[in-house]
C-alpha positions in Angstrom: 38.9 55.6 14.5 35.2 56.4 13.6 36.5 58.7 11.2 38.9 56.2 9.7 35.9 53.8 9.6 33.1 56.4 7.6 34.8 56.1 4.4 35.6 52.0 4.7 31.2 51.6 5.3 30.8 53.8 2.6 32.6 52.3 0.2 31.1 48.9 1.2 27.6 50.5 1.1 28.3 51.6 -2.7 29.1 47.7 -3.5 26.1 46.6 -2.5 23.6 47.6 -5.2 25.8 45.4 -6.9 26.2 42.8 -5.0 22.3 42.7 -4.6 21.7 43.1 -8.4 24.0 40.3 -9.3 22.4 36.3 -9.9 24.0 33.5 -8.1 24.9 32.2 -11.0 27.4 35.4 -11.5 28.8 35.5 -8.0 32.7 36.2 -9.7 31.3 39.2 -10.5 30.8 40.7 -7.1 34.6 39.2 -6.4 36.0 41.3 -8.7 34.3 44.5 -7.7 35.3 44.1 -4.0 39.2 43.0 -5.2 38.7 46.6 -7.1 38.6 48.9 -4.0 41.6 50.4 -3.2 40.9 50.7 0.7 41.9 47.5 2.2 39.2 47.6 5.4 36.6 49.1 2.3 37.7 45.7 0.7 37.3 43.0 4.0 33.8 44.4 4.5 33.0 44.1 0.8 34.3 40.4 1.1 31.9 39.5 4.1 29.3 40.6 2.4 29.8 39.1 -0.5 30.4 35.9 1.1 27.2 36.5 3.2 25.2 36.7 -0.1 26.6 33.2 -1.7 25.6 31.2 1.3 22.2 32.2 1.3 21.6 31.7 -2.2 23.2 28.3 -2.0 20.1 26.4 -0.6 18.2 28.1 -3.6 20.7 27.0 -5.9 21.0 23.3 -4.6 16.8 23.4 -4.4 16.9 23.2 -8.1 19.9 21.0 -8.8 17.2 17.9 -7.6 14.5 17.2 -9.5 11.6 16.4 -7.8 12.2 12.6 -8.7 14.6 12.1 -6.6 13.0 12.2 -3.9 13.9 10.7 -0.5 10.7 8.2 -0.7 11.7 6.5 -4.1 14.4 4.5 -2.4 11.7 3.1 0.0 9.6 1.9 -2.2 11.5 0.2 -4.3 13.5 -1.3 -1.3 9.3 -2.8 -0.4 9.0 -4.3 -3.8 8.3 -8.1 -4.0 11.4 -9.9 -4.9 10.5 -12.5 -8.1 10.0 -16.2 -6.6 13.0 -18.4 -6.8 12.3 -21.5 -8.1 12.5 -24.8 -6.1 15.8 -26.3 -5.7 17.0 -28.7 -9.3 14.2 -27.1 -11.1 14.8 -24.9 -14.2 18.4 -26.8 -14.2 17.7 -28.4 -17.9 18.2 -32.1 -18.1 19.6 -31.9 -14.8 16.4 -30.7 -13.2 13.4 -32.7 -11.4 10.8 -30.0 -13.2 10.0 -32.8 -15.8 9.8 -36.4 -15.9 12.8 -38.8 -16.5 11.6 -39.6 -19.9 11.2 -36.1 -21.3 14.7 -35.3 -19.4 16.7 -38.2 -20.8 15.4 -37.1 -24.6 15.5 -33.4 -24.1 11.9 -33.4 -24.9 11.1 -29.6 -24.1 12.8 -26.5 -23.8 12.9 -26.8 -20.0 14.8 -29.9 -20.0 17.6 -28.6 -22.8 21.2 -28.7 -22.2 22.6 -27.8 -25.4 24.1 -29.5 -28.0 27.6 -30.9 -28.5 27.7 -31.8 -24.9 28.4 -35.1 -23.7 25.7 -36.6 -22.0 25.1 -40.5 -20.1 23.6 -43.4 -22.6 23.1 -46.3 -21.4 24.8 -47.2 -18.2 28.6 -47.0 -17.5 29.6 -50.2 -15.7 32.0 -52.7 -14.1 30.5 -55.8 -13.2 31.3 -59.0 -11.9 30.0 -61.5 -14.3 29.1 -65.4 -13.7 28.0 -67.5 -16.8 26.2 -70.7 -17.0 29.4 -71.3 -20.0 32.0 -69.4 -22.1 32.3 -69.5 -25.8 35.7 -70.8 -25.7 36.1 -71.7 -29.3 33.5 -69.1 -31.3 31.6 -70.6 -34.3 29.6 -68.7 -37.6 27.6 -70.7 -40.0 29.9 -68.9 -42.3 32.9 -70.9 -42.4 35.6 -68.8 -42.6 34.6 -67.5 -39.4 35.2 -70.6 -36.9 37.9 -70.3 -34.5 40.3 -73.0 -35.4 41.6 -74.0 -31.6 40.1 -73.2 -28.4 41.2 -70.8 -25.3 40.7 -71.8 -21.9 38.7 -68.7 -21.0 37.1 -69.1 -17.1 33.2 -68.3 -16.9 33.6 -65.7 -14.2 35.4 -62.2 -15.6 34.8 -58.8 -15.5 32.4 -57.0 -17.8 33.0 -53.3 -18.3 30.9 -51.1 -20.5 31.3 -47.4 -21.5 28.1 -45.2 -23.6 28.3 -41.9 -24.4 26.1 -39.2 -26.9 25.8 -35.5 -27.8 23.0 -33.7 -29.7 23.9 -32.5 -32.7 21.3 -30.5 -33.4 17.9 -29.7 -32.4 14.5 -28.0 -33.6 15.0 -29.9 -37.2 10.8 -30.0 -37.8 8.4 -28.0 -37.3 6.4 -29.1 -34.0 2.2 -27.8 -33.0 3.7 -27.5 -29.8 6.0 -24.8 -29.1 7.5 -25.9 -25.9 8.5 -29.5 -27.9 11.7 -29.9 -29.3 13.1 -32.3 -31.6 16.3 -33.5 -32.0 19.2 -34.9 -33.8 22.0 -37.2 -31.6 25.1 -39.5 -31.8 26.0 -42.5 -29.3 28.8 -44.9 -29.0 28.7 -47.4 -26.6 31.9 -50.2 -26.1 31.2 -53.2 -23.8 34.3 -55.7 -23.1 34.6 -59.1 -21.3 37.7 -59.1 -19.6 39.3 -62.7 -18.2 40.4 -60.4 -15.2 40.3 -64.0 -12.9 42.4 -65.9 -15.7 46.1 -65.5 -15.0 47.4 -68.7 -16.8 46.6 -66.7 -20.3 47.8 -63.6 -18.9 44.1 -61.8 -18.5 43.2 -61.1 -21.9 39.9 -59.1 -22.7 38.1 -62.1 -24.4 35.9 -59.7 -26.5 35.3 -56.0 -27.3 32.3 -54.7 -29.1 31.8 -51.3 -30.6 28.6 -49.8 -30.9 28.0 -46.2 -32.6 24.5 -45.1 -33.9 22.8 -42.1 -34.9 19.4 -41.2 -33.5 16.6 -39.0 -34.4 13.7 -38.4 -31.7 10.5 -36.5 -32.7 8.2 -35.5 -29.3 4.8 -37.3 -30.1 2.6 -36.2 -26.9 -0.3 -37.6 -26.5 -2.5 -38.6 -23.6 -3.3 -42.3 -23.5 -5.5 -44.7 -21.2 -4.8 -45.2 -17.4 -2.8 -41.7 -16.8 0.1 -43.1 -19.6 1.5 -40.3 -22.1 2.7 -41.0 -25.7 6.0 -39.1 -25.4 8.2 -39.9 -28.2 9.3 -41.6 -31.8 12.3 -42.2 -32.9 14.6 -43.6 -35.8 17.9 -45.1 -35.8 21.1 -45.8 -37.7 23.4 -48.3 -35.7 26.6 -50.2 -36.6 27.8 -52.9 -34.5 31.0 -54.4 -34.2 34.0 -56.5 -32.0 36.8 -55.1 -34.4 38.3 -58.5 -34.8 39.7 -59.8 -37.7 39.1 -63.6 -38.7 37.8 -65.7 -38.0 36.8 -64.2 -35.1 35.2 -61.0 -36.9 31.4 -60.3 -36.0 29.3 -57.3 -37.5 26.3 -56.0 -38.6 24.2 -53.0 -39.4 20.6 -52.2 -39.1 17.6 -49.4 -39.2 15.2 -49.1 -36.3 12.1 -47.6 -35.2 11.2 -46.5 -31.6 8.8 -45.1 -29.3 8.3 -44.5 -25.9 5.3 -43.6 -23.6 5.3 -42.7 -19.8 3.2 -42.7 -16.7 4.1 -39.6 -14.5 8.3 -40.8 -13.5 6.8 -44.4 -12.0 6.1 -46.3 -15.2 8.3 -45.8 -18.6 7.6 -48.4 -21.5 10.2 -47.9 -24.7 10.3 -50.2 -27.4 12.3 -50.9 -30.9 12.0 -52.5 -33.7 14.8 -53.2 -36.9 15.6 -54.1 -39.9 19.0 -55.4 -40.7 21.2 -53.8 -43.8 21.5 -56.8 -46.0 25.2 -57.8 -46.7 26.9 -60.1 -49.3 26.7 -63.9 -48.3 31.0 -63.9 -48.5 31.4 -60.9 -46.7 28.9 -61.6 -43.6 30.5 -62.7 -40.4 27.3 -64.2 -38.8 24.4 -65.3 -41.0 21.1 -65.3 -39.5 21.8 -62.9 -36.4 18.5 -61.4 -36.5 16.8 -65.1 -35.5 19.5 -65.4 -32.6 19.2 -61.9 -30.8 16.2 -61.1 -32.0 13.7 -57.8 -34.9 12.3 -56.1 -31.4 12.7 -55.2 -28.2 10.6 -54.1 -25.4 11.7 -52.4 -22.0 9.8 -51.9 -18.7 10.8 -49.8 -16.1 9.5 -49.6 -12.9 10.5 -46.6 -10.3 9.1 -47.4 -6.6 10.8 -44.6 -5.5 13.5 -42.2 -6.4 15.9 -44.4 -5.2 15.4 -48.0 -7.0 14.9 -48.6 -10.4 13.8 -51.7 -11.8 13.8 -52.9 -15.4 12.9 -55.7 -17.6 14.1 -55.7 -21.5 13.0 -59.0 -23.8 14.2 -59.4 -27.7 12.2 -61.4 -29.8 13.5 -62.8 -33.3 9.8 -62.1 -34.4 10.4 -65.6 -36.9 9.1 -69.1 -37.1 11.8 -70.2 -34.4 11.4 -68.3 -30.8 14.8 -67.0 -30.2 15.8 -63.6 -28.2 16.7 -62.8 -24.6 15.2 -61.7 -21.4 17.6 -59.1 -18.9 16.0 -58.2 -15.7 18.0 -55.1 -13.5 17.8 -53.3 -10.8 19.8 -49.8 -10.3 19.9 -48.6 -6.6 21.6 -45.0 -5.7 24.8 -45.1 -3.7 25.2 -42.4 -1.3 25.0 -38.6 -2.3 26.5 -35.6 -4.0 28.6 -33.0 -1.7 26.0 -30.6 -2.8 23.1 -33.0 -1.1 21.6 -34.1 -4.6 20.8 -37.9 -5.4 24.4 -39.6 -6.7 24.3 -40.7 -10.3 26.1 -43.4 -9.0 24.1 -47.1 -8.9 24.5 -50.7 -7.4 23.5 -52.7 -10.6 22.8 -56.4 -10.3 21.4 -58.1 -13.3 20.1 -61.4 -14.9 20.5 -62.6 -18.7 19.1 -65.7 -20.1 19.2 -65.5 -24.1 21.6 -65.1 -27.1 23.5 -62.2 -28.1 25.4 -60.4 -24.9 27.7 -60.3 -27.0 28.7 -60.1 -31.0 30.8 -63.2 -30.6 28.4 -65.0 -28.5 25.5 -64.2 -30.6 24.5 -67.6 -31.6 25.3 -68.9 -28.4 22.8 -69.2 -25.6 24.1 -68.3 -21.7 22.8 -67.2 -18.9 24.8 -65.1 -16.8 24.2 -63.2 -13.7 26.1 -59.8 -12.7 26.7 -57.2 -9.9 28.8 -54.1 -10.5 28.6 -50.4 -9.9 27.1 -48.0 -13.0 27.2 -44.7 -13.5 23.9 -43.2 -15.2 23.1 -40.2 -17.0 25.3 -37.6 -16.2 
């Protein structure tokens, strides 16, 4: 047996130079030398030592396979890194967002309060409203004669009053501004307001009058800080056409240019006011001479916020001529309930007065007063 075994350690000794010579990198090398002896215990040893040598070059081998900057440590240390602040709840949300005032949100003022353009936004408020008047034009009159109603209606001075306004932007960043954070911008509205005999069921509930109400707007950011902590926020000019898409004699319509501005103190106080010019039309073709001295060249609105909750608001129209004519509209907007996701409801009790001429295109040389409560949607 010991002689048997001489010749087997020999010829495993005479491997090994080679074995030892050999780089990891070229271990096949010493494979093939041991699959070359001819002695088959010669050839097991050879293979254990082989074997022997790979696994203890292997930690060498996998030393340098890591680089040093992969280290065990880096992990750590960015696992302890401050995370960036998140930002309080509805902030950073555009015109959606409580980061800026109602103003500067309602007129995409900034950059932090844009939502785009082409997306449709609230205008004025989307209502349905009970409606009492003081009277009802039951038999519509123009001092153009071609547009007097020849026979009366027997309309009932309680109804329903639904409105529905609308606008996108159509574009934005139009001028040049010294502030970079200001944005200008370019938008359409439409807003349709109908009187509906909803409580009139001897005439079958007819809508007693539609009007129709699409403009175009520019608004220019003009900040500037004014007395008393109020802001000079924004001018504005105007393109509107309005309306009842009747034909005669019951046809009413007109078109006018406006200016407008609007200054703010922090989201309590907001001040807005407008001031037009009508288009001039042919004596034959217009369907109510002499609007401008019945509803009024200007308006002003107040609006008061004692808390996040109620709004209050006064708008008056002056006809700015030798006769005082116009209309006075006092509102209050209070929220109703909440979103599901816990924000405050865009949804409003809206009770309002109006004493004055022009509610309406038909009624515009007609003086009413009227009182109203309804639900309204606002900017959404």
């Amino acid at each position: 047996m010991r002689r048997a075994l001489i010749p087997t350690l020999l010829g495993a000794t005479m491997a090994l130079p080679a074995l030892a010579q050999e780089p990891a990198a070229h271990g096949d090398a010493g494979w093939r030398q041991c699959s070359a002896l001819a002695d088959g215990q010669a050839r097991l040893a050879c293979f254990d030592q082989w074997a022997g040598r790979q696994a203890w070059q292997a930690p060498a081998a996998s030393a340098q396979d890591h680089p040093p900057s992969a280290s065990p440590a880096a992990p750590v240390q960015l696992a302890t890194q401050a995370a960036p602040p998140v930002p309080p709840e509805d902030e950073g949300e555009g015109c959606r967002g409580t980061a800026h005032t109602t103003m500067s949100r309602f007129w995409e003022l900034e950059s932090g309060t844009d939502c785009g353009t082409l997306r449709f936004r609230g205008y004025r408020p989307m209502s349905v409203s009970v409606v009492h008047g003081s009277s009802v034009n039951r038999q519509p009159r123009s001092s153009n004669p071609i547009n007097n109603a020849s026979s009366t209606v027997d309309y009932r001075r309680t109804e329903m009053r639904v409105q529905l306004s609308v606008r996108t932007k159509l574009a934005k960043g139009l001028l040049p501004h010294p502030d970079p954070e200001a944005r200008d911008s370019l938008w359409f509205g439409y807003t349709q307001q109908s009187y509906w005999q909803l409580f009139s069921p001897g005439i079958s509930r007819p809508f007693r009058t539609t009007d129709h109400e699409p403009e175009i707007v520019y608004v220019y950011p003009t900040t500037a800080n004014l007395p008393w902590g109020w802001r000079w926020r924004y001018s504005g000019l105007g393109l509107v056409h309005q309306s009842n898409g009747q034909s005669l004699p019951l046809s009413r319509s007109w078109n006018r240019v406006y200016l407008m501005t609007g200054i703010e103190q922090g989201d309590r106080w907001r001040l807005s006011g407008r001031i037009w010019k009508r288009i001039p039309e042919g004596a034959a073709d217009d369907d109510n001479p002499g609007i401008s001295g019945y509803i009024g060249r200007a308006e002003l609105s107040l609006a008061w916020n004692p808390n996040p909750d109620n709004t209050l608001s006064l708008t008056a129209r002056h006809s700015l001529g030798s006769v005082a004519r116009g209309s006075v509209r006092l509102e209050w907007l209070q929220t109703l309930g909440s979103s599901l996701l816990g924000k405050p409801s865009n949804l409003r009790l809206h009770t309002q007065l109006f004493s004055g001429y022009g509610d309406s295109l038909v009624d515009y040389n007609r003086r009413r007063t009227m009182f109203s409560v309804g639900v309204s949607l606002v900017d959404f």
